[in-house]
C-alpha positions as CSV (number, residue, x, y, z in Angstrom):
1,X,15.2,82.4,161.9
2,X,17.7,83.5,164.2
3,X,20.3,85.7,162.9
4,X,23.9,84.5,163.4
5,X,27.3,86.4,163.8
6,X,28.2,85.3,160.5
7,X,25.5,86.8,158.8
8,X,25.9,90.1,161.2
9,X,29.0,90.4,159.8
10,X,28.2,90.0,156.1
11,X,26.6,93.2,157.0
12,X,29.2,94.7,158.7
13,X,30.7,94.6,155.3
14,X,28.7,95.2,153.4
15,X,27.8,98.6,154.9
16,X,32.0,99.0,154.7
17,X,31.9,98.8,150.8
18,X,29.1,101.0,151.0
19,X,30.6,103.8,152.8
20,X,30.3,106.2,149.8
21,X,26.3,106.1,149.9
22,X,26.0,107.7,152.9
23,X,29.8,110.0,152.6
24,X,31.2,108.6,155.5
25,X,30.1,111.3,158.1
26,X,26.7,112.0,157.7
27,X,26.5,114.2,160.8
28,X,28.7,117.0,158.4
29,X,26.0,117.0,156.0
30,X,23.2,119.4,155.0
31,X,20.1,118.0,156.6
32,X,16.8,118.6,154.6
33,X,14.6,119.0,157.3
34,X,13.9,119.3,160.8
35,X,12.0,116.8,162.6
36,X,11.2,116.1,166.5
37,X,14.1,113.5,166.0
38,X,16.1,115.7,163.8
39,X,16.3,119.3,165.6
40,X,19.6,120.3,164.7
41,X,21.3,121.1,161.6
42,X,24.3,119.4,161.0
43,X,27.1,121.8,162.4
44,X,24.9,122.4,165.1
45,X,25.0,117.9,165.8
46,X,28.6,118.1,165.6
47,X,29.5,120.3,168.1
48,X,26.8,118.7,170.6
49,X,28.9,115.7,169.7
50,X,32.1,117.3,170.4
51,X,31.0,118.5,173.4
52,X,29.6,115.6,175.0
53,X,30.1,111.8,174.6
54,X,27.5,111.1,172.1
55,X,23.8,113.8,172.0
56,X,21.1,112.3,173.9
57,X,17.7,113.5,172.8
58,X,17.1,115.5,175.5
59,X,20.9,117.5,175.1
60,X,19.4,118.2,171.6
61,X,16.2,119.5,172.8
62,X,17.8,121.7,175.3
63,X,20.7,122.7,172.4
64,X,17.9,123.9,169.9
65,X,16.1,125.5,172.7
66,X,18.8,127.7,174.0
67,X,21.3,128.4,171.0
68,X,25.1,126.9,171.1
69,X,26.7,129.8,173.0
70,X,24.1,129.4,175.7
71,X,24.2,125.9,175.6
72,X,28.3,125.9,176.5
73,X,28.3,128.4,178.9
74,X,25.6,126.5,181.0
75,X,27.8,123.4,180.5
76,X,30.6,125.4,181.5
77,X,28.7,126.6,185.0
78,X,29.0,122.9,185.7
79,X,28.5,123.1,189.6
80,X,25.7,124.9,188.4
81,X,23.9,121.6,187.1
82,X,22.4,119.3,189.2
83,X,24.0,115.8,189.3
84,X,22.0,114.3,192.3
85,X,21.2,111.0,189.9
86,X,24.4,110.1,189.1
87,X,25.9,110.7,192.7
88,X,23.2,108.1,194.2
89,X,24.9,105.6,191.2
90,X,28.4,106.6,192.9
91,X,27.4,106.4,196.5
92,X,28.6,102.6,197.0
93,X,31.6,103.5,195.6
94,X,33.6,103.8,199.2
95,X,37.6,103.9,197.8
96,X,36.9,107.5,195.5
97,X,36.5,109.6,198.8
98,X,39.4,108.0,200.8
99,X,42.9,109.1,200.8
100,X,45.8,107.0,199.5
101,X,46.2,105.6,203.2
102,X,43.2,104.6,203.8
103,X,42.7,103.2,200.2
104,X,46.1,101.2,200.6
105,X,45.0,99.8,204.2
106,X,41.8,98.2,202.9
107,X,43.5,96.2,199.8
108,X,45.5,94.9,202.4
109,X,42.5,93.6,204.9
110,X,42.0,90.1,202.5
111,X,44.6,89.0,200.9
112,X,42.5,88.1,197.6
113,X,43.2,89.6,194.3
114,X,39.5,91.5,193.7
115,X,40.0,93.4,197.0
116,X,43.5,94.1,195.7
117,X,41.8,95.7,192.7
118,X,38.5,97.2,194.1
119,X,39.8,100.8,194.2
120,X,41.3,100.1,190.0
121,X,38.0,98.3,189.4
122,X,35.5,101.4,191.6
123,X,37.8,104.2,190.0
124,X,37.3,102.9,186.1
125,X,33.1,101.9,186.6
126,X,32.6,105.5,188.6
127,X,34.6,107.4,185.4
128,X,32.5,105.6,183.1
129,X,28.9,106.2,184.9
130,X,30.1,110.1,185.7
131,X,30.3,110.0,181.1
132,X,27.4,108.1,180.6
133,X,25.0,109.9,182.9
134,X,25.9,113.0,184.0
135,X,24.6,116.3,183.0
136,X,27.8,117.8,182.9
137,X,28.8,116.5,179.8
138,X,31.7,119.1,178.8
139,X,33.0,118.7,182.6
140,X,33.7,115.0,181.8
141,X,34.6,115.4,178.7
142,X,37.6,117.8,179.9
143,X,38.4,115.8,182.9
144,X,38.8,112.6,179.9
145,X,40.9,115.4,178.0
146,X,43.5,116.3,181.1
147,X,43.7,112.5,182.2
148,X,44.7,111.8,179.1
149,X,47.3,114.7,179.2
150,X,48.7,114.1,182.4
151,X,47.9,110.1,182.1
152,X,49.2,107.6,184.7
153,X,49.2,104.1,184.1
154,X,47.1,102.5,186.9
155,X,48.2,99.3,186.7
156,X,52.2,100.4,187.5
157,X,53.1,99.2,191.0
158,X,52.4,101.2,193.9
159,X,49.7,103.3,191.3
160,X,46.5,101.2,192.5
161,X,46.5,103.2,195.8
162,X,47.0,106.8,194.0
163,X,45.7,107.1,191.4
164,X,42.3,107.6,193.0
165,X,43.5,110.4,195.1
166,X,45.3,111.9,191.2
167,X,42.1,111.7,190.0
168,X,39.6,113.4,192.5
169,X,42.6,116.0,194.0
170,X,44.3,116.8,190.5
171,X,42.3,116.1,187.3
172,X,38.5,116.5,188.7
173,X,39.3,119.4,191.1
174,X,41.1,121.5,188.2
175,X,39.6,120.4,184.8
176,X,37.3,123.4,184.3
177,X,39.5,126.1,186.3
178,X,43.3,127.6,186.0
179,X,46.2,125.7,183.9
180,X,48.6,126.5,186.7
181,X,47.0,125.2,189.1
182,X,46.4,121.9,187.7
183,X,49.8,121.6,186.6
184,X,51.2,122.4,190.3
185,X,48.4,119.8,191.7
186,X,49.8,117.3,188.9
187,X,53.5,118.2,190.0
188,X,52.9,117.4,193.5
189,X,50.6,114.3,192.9
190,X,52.1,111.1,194.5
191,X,50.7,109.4,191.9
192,X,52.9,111.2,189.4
193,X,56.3,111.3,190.5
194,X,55.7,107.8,191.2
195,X,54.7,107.1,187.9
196,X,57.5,108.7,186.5
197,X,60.0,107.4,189.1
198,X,60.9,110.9,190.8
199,X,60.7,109.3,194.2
200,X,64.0,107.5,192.5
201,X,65.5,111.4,191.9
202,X,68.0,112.2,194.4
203,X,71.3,113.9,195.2
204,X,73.8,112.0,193.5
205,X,72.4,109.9,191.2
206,X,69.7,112.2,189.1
207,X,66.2,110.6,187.4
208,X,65.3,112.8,184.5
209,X,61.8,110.9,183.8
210,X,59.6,113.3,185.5
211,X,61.5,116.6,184.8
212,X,61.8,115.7,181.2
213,X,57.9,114.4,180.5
214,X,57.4,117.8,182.7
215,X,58.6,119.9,179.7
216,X,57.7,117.4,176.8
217,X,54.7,116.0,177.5
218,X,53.0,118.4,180.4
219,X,54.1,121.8,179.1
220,X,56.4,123.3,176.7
221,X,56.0,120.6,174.3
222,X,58.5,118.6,172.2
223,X,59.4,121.9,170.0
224,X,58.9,124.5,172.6
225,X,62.5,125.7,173.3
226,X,64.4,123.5,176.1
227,X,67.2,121.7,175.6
228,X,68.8,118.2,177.3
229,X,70.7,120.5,179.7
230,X,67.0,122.6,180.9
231,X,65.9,118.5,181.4
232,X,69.2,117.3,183.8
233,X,68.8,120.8,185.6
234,X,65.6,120.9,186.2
235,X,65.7,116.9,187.7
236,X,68.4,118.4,190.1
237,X,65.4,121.0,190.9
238,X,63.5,117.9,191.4
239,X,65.7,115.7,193.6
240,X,63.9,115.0,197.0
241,X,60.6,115.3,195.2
242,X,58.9,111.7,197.2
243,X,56.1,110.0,198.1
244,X,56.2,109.2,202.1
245,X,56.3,105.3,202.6
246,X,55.5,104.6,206.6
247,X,53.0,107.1,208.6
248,X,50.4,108.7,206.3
249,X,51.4,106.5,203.4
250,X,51.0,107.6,199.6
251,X,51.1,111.8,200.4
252,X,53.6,114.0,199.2
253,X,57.2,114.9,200.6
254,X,60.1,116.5,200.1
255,X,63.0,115.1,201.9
256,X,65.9,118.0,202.0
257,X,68.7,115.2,202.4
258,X,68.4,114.0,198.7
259,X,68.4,117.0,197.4
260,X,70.9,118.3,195.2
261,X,73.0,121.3,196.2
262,X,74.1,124.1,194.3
263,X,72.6,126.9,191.7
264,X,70.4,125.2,189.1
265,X,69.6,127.3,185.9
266,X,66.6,125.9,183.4
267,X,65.7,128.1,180.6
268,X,67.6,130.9,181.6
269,X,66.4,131.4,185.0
270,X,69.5,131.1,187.3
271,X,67.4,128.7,190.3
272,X,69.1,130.0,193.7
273,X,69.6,127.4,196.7
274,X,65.9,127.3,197.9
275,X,64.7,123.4,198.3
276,X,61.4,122.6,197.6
277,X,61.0,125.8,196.2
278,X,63.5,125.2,193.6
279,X,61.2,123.8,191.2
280,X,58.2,125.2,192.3
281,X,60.0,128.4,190.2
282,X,59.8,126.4,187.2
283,X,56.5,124.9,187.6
284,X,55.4,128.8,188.1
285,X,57.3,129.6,185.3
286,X,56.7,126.3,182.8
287,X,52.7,127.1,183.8
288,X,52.7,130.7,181.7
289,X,55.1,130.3,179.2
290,X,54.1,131.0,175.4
291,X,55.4,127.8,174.3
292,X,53.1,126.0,176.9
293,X,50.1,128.0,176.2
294,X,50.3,127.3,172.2
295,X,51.1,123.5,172.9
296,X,47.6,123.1,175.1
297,X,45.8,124.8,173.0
298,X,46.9,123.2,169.8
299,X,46.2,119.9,171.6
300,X,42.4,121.1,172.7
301,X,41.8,122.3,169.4
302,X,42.6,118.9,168.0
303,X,40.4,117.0,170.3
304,X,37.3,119.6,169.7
305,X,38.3,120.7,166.1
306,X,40.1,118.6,163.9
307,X,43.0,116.3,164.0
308,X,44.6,119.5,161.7
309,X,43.0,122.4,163.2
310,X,42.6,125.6,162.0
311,X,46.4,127.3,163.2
312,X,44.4,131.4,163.4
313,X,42.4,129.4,166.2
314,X,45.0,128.1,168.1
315,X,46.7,131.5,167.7
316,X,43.7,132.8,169.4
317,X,43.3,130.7,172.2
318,X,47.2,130.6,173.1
319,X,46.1,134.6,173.6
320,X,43.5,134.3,175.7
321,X,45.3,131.1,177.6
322,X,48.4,134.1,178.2
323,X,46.2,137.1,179.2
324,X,43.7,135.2,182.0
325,X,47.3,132.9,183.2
326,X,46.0,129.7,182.2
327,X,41.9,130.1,182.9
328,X,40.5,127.0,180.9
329,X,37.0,128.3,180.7
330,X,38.5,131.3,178.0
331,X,40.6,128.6,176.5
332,X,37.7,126.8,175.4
333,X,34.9,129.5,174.8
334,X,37.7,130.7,172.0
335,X,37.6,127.2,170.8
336,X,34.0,126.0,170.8
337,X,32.8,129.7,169.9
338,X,35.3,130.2,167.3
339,X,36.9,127.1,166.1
340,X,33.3,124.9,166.4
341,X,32.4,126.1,162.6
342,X,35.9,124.8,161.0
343,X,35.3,120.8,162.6
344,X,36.1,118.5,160.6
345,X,35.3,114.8,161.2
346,X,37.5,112.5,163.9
347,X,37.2,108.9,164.0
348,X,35.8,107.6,167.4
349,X,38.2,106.4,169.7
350,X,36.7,103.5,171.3
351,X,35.2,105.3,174.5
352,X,33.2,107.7,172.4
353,X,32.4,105.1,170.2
354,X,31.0,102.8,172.9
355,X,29.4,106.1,174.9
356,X,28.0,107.6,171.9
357,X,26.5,104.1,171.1
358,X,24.6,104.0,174.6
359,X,23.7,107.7,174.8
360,X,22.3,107.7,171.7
361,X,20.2,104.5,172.5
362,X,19.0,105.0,176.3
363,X,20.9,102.8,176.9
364,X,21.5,101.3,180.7
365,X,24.9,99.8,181.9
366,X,27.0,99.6,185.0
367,X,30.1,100.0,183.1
368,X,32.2,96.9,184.2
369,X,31.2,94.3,182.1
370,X,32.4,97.0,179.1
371,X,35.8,97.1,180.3
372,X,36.3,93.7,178.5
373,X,34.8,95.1,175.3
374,X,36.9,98.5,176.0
375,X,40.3,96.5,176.2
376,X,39.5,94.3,172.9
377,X,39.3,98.0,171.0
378,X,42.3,99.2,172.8
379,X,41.1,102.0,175.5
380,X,40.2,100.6,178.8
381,X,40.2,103.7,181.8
382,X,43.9,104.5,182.9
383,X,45.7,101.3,181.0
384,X,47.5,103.5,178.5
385,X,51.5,102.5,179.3
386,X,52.9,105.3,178.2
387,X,53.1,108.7,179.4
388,X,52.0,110.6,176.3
389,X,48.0,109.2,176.9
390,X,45.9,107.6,174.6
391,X,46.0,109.2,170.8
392,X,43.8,111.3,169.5
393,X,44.2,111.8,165.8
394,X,42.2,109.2,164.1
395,X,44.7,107.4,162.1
396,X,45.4,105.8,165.5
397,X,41.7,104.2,165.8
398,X,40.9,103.2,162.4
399,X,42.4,99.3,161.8
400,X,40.8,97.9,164.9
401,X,37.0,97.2,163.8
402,X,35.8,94.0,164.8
403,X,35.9,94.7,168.4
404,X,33.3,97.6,167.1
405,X,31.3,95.3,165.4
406,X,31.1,92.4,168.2
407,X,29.8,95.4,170.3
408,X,27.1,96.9,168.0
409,X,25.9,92.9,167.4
410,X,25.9,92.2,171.6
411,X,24.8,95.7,172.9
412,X,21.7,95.3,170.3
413,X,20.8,91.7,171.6
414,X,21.2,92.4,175.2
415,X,24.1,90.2,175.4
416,X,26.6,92.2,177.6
417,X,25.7,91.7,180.8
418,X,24.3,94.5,183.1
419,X,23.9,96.6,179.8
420,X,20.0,97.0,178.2
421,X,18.8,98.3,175.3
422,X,15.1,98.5,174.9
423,X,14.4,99.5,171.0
424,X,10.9,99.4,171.8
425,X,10.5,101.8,174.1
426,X,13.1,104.3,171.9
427,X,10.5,103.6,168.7
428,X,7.5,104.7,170.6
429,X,8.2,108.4,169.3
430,X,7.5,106.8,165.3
431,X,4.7,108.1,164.4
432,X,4.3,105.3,161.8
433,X,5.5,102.8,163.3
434,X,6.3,101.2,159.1
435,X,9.6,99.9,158.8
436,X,10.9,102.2,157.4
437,X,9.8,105.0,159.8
438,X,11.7,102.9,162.4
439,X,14.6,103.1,160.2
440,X,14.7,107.1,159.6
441,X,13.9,106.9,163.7
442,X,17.3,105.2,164.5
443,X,18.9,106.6,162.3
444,X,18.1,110.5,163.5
445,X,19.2,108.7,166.7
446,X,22.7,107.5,166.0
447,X,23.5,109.9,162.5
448,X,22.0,112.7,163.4
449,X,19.8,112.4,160.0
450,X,17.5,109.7,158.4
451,X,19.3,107.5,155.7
452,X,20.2,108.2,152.2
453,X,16.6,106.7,150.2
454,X,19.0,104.5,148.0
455,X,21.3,103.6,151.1
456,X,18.3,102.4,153.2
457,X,16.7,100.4,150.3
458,X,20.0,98.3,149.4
459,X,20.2,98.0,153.4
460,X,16.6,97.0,153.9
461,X,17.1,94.4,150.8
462,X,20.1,93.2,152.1
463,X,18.7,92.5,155.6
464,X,15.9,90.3,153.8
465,X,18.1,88.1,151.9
466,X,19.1,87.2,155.6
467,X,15.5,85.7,156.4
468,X,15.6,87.2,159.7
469,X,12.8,86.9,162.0
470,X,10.5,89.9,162.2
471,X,11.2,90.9,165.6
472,X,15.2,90.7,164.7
473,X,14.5,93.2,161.7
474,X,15.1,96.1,164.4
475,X,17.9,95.1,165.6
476,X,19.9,94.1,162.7
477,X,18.9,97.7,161.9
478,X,20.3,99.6,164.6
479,X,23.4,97.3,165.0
480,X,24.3,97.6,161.3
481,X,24.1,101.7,161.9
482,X,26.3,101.3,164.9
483,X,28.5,98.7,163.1
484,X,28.8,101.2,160.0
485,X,31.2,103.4,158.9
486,X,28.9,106.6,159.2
487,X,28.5,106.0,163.3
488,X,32.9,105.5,163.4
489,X,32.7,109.3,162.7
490,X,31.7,112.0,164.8
């Protein structure tokens, strides 16, 4: 018998009402023992799964090899790691190396709407690839972390052209290196004051969108100290601020006639007549300021931590953001050396739930047939509208399941297109091969710990009141795990 969605679903809930069995977040819990599928404890799983999207096996092999510290700073020594692999996967990928012009002249060669969108289209398959399959997990994981704090919406006229160029000269270039100098790349981006409509800032007739997410949203934070008169001044700062339009289309410019004349002062720093330069003093300034050092590091803390982290940690990073002037690497060695030990569990947004899914798994997948799948749970690359990016505390993900569930019931099947799964091959490490042995197996795979006795039995019960066929057993097994309330959590 062939199971059907209805019946996947009456499994779906009842692994919901069954939450309690197996507390929620078993990856917290005190594993008993350590097997080949089970090397690390259960702090030690959590912060492999903070630190990448979703443990493979051989990231936990290498993890209990080398110890957590060693493990981060190799991740950390990112050039360091060899990525050949995955830039084979990204060679036919032409629009990532070209520069705004060129990316802009080649949507324009057919006048068709998929060459319109083939650089939107390359840019979101080659960011989900570079998480899937690259070594350099933590890399991606802060490149996801900075394009979500400095987030452009792609899909915002003349954005389909720059955002490439944001993404490879901005958010890639600086995610592992100096705060300052990502925020001065960010500042200068074409992507970004088109975004946030500086090229409409000019002498005369002031736009405060850019200067004002600049403070909010980019740096200080909506507490850190400015006021609405910092925002207008520093626009005036801003005015001429533009993207060139003709020759050498989509690159920065500052045009002197629209800029606005006269002394500026923003937060008490009296901005002399100096052009271009004018706001470049406040950039320098914004980028090393204690309010902006406490607001990133309260924000990375959150996304590796907690959604309520521990405030002595954030403390502690904002000190070691101020003394090395924004150095990201001893940002985060406070926060995954420190902090790592006080996590407590997030929900999965949809990308780590998807990733996580397929890392877990072995999965293979070109990554555009899931940006239909990624849109239905509400976190396709680059579509988030507002400047803020995509949340991350975990009241923001949690009413939105059955997107989660249609996944974990087609990924299982082999019903996405261009997306495998081959359960057979993963079970060839049971030693048993019994079904229950198969269970414990994907299970150590996806939880980080075989199943609760009691939770397995009511599941394996449950699953033969369906009258599944026997070669469906295995996957009703691993797509009720992903489905289920434990796998949400990380």
């Amino acid at each position: 018998m062939s199971l059907t969605r209805r019946d996947f679903l009456k499994l779906a809930t009842f692994f919901s009402s069954a939450a309690a069995l197996n507390a929620c977040a078993p990856a917290l819990r005190g594993f008993a023992n350590k097997t080949p599928l089970n090397l690390l404890s259960a702090v030690e799983f959590t912060a492999l799964n903070r630190i990448t999207f979703g443990a493979k096996m051989e990231e936990r092999a290498r993890f209990a090899e080398i110890g957590l510290q060693a493990y981060i700073e190799e991740q950390l020594a990112f050039e360091s790691i060899n990525d050949l692999t995955l830039g084979l996967q990204l060679s036919n990928f032409s629009t990532l190396n070209m520069s705004a012009n060129e990316i802009e002249a080649i949507t324009n060669e057919l006048f068709d709407g998929y060459n319109r969108r083939r650089p939107i289209h390359e840019l979101r398959q080659a960011t989900f690839l570079r998480q899937l399959y690259s070594q350099r997990q933590l890399y991606e994981v802060m490149v996801d972390f900075w394009s979500d704090h400095f987030n452009i919406f792609i899909e915002k006229e003349p954005i389909f052209y720059l955002k490439t160029v944001d993404d490879r000269e901005v958010i890639r270039k600086h995610a592992l290196g100096n705060f300052r100098d990502l925020l001065w790349a960010s500042a200068h981006s074409p992507a970004m004051l088109t975004y946030l409509d500086n090229q409409a800032n000019v002498k005369g007739a002031p736009n405060e969108n850019y200067a004002r997410e600049l403070m909010e949203l980019h740096t200080l934070g909506v507490n850190g100290g400015y006021t609405q008169n910092d925002v207008m001044q520093l626009a005036r700062c801003l005015t001429g601020w533009s993207v060139k339009k003709h020759f050498w289309l989509g690159e920065f410019v500052f045009k002197p006639k629209q800029h606005a004349d006269g002394v500026k002062n923003v937060l008490g720093l009296a901005i002399q007549e100096s052009g271009q330069h004018e706001a470049e003093q406040v950039i320098e300034h914004l980028a090393l300021h204690p309010s902006t050092a406490k607001f990133i590091c309260a924000k990375l803390a959150r996304r590796f931590i907690a959604d309520n982290p521990p405030q002595e940690i954030i403390e502690k990073a904002a000190q070691a953001f101020l003394a090395t002037k924004g150095d990201i690497k001893s940002v985060l060695r406070v926060i995954l050396f420190d902090g790592l030990a006080f996590a407590q569990p997030k929900y999965k947004r949809p990308l780590n739930f998807v990733l996580s899914a397929l890392r877990a798994l072995n999965a293979e997948a070109n990554g555009a047939t899931l940006f239909k799948p990624l849109l239905r749970m509400g976190q396709l690359y680059f579509n988030w509208t507002t400047p803020d990016g995509y949340p991350d505390a975990s009241e923001a993900w949690q009413g939105n399941l059955m997107p989660r569930w249609q996944f974990a019931f087609e990924l299982i099947r082999n019903e996405i297109p261009k997306t495998t799964c081959d359960l057979n091959a993963l079970l060839d490490v049971s030693p048993t091969g019994s079904l229950q042995s198969n269970a414990d197996t994907l299970a150590s795979l996806l939880l980080g710990a075989p199943l609760d006795r009691l939770f397995l039995n009511r599941m394996l019960d449950t699953i033969h009141s369906t009258e599944a066929a026997p070669e469906e057993t295995l996957q009703i097994i691993a797509a009720s795990l992903i489905a289920s309330p434990a796998f949400q959590w990380r």
